[in-house]
N, C-alpha and C positions, 0 to 999 in steps of 0.2 A: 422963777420960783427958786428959792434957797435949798441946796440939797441938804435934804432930811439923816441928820447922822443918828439918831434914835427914836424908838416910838415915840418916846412921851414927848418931843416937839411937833408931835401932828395937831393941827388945832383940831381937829374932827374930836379927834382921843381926848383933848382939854375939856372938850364942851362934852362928851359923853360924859367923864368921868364926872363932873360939873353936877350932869343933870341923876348921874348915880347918886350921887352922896343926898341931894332932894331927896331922892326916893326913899334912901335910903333910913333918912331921917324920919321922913312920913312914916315908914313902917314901924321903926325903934323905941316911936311916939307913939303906937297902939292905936294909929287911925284905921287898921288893916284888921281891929279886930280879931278875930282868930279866923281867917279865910286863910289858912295855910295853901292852901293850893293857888289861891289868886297871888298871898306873900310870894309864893317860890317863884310864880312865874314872873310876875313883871319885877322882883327883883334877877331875875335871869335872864332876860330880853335886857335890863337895861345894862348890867354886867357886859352879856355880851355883844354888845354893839364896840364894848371898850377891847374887851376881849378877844375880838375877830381882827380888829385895825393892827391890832400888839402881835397878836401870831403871827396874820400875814404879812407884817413886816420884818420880821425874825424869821421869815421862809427865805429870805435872801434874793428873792427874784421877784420881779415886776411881775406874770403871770398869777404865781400864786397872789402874791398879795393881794392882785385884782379881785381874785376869785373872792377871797376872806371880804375886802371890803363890800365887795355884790353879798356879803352872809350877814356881814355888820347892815349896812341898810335894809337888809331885810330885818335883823332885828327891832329898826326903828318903826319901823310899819307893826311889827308886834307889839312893842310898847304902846304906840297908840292904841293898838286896837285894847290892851289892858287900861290902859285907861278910862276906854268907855267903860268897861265895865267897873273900873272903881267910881266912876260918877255917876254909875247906875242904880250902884250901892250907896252911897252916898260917904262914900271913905274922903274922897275929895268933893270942893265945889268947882262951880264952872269956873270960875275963874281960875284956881289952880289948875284945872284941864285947860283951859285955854295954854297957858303959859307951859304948863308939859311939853303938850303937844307942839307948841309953837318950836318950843327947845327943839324936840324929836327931827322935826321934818327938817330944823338949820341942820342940825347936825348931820340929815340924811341930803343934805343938800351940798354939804362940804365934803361931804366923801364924794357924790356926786360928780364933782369938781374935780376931783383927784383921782378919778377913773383915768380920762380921755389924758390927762397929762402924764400920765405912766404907761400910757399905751403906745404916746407919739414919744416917749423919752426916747434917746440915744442910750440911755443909761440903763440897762436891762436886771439890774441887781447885780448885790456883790458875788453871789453865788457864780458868774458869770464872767467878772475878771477874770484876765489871763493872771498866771501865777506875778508873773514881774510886778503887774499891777498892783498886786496883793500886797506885795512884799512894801512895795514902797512907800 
């Protein structure tokens, strides 16, 4: 794997952000009705699935960021679960829930992935270089 020199080359954060601006558009398009409170959430599970990968990567160490991504996949499982409820409302059809969801669990699938290989890294974060390192 290629060492990652900022958030925004994580593919997990492409495919979030990806499936953000969907969402985001669904809502902007008035398919959300006035469910202000269902708007806020699943536009805030899907934010923050983007949001948790961007942090814990800006904490400069492999521990934290693990933690943040264990917070991001948890937001994927909350998206889904808002989704049922927009296709319960009938804000989306299945078919759009399918492809949602399908989005949600890759993305929670790629973080996934990107646990166990920051756990086994030699590379433990920049926060963790020795100063020479840093400098150089």
């Amino acid at each position: 794997m290629a060492k990652i020199e900022r958030f925004e080359d994580i593919i997990s954060l492409k495919e979030a952000r990806k499936l953000n601006k969907i969402i985001g558009d669904l809502i902007d398009g008035g398919r959300f009705k006035h469910s202000y409170r269902l708007i806020n959430q699943i536009e805030g599970s899907a934010g923050s699935i983007m949001d948790n990968i961007a942090e814990g990567f800006e904490r400069g160490g492999n521990r934290e960021f693990i933690q943040f991504l264990y917070i991001a996949k948890g937001s994927c499982g909350e998206l889904r679960s808002q989704l049922y409820r927009a296709l319960d409302r009938n804000y989306i059809d299945q078919k759009e829930f399918d492809n949602f969801s399908v989005h949600a669990m890759k993305i929670s699938s790629l973080v996934q992935k990107l646990i166990p290989y920051l756990e086994n890294s030699e590379l433990k974060g920049i926060k963790y270089q020795k100063k020479t390192e840093k400098t150089s």
